[in-house]
N, C-alpha and C positions, 0 to 999 in steps of 0.2 A: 146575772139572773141564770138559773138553772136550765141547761139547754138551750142557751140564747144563740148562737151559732149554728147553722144549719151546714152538714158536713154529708159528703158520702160516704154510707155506712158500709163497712169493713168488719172485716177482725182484726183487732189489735192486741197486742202484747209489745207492752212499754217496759221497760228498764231502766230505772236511773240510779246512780249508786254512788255518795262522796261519803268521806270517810266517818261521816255524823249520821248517814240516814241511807235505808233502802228503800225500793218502793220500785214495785209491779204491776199491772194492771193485765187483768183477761176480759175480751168481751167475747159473749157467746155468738158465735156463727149462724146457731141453729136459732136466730131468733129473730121475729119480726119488726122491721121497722117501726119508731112512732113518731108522731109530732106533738109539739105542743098544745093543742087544742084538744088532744083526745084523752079519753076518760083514763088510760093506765097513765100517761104524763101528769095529771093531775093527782093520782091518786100514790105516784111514784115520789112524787114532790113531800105531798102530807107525810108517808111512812120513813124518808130518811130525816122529814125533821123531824118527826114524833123521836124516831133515834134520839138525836142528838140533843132535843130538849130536855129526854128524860133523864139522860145522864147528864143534864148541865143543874139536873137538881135531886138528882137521886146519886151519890156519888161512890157508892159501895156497889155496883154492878161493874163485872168484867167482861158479861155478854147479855145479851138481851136481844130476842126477834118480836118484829108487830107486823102486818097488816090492814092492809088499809082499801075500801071498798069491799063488795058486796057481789057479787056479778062478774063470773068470767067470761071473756079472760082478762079482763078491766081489773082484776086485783094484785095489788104491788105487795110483794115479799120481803122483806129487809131484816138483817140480823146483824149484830157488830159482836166481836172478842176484843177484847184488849189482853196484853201481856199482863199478867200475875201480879210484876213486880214492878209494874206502870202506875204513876201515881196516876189519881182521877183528873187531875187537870190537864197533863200530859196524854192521858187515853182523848180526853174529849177536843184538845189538839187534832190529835190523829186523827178522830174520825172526822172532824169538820175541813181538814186537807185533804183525805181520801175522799170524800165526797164532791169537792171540789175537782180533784182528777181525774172523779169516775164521768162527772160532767164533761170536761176537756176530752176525754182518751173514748167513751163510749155515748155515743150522744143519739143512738139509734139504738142501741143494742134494749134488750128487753130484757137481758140478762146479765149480770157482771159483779166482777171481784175486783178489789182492792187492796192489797197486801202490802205492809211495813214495816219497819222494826218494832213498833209499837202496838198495830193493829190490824184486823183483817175489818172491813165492808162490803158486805152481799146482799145483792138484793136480784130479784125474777121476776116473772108472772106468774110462777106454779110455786107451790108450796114450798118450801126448803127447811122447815123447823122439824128436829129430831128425824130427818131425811141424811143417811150419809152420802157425800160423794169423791171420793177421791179422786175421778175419774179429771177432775179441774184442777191442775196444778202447773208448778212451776219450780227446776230447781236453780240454785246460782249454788257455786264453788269461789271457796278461798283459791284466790288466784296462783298460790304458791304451793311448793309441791313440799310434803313433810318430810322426804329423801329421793335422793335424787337414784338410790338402790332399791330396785326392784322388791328385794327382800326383806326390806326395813318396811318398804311400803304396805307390802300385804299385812305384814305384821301389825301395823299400824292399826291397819284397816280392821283386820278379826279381832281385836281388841275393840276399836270403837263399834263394829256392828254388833258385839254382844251386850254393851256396856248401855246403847241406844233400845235394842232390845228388851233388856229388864228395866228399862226405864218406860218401855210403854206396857208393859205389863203391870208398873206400878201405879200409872197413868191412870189405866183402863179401870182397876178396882177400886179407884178412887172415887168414886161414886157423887160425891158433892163437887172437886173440880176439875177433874178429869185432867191432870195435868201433874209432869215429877219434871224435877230439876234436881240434877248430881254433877259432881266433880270424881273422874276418875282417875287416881295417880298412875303417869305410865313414864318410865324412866326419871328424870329429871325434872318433870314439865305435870300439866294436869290438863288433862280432858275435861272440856265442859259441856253439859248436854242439857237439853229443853225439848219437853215435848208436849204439845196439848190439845184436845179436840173440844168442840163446841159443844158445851155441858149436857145441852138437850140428848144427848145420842147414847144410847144404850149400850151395856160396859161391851159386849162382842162387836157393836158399828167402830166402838173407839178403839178396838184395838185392832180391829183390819184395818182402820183407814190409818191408822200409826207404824201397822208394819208393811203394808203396801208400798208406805213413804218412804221408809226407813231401807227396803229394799232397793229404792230409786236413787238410795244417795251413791253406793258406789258404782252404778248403772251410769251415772252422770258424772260424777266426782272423785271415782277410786284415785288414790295417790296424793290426793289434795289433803291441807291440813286443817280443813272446817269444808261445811257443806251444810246446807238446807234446802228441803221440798217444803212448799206449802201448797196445799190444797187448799179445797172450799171448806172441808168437814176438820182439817188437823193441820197440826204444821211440827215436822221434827226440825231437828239442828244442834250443831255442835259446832264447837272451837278449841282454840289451845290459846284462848283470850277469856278473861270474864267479859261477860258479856248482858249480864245478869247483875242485879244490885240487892240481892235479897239479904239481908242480913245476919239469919242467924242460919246454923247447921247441927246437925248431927251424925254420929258417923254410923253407918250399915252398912257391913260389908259381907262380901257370899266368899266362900274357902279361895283365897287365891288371886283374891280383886279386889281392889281398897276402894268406895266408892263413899264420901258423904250425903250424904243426901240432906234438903235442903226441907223443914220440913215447914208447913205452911199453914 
């Protein structure tokens, strides 16, 4: 049962990570405990399963927010993203596990996030539809370094921060789903990159909260050979692994940079 354990409430940020699945959790600090008997518990309950009913029958949504109740601050927020290239049975996996471990990891919180390889789950008491925030995030680094020379490194790097760059620029005018996916060739090997924000958000919310991100990866990860920030509002990332199953491609490239792009 949802929130069946009574726990003292904290801030949490969980990490777990095998080589099939990632998965994060944030609960908010700034927010006030609740119990099961009261009106946002009850009304927190209806909105993550309206979630996940709608998409166990509506199965062409990658995101979706509702609300549920009447009366603040009794009103629960909830919005899910699934990845692009995430079949629908697989996104509605995700959410009904993230759900499960926003239960487990935040059981007072009023506020929290859920992040995956497959899916983000958010839910508050205060509004959060076509609201951006980046200000909620989290990053993880490829454990390994892409050279172990300094100078290879940087190199690396100004390559993939201009490559993630025109990739949320491609993102942000994307207007239906705010989200590009490319492969960029660099030596021998290919850079792979993803970037996406939650469709509600306005093409300038999505591209501050994509370069915001995009600015946190070498802040956290310079030298490393993949890296990803996810926020509440976007999540960038990259590899030198496919890491993506989309199918088909096409190539666009700017003077100087080979990049495919993935088109959707």
């Amino acid at each position: 049962m949802f929130l069946s354990f009574l726990f003292l409430w904290f801030s949490v940020l969980i990490f777990t990570a095998t080589a099939a699945e990632f998965r994060t959790h944030y609960c908010d600090i700034n927010t006030t405990s609740h119990i099961n008997n009261t009106s946002f518990y009850s009304n927190l309950v209806q909105v993550l399963d309206s979630l996940a009913l709608d998409y166990n029958t509506i199965n062409d949504k990658r995101f979706l927010n509702e609300s549920t109740g009447s009366i603040q601050p009794d009103i629960a927020y909830g919005l899910y993203l699934c990845r692009a290239d995430v079949l629908p049975s697989d996104c509605l996996n995700c959410l009904l596990n993230a759900r499960e471990d926003i239960n487990k990891t935040c059981p007072f919180s009023k506020a929290a996030v859920s992040w995956s390889d497959n899916c983000m789950l958010r839910y508050a008491n205060y509004s959060i539809a076509s609201v951006m925030n980046s200000n909620t995030f989290i990053p993880e680094c490829n454990k390994v370094n892409i050279s172990d020379v300094l100078s290879e490194q940087s190199k690396f790097w100004q390559d993939v921060m201009s490559f993630m760059g025109e990739l949320a620029n491609r993102a942000s005018n994307d207007l239906k789903g705010m989200l590009a996916y490319a492969e960029l060739s660099y030596n021998s090997e290919k850079i792979y990159g993803y970037v996406e924000c939650t469709p509600d958000l306005s093409s300038s919310a999505c591209h501050q909260c994509l370069q915001v991100s995009i600015d946190r990866l070498p802040l956290y990860c310079f030298g490393k050979r993949g890296a990803r920030v996810l926020a509440a509002s976007c999540n960038v990332r990259f590899e030198i692994y496919k890491f993506l199953q989309f199918s088909t491609a096409s190539s666009s490239a700017k003077p100087g940079i080979k990049i495919n792009f993935i088109m959707l």
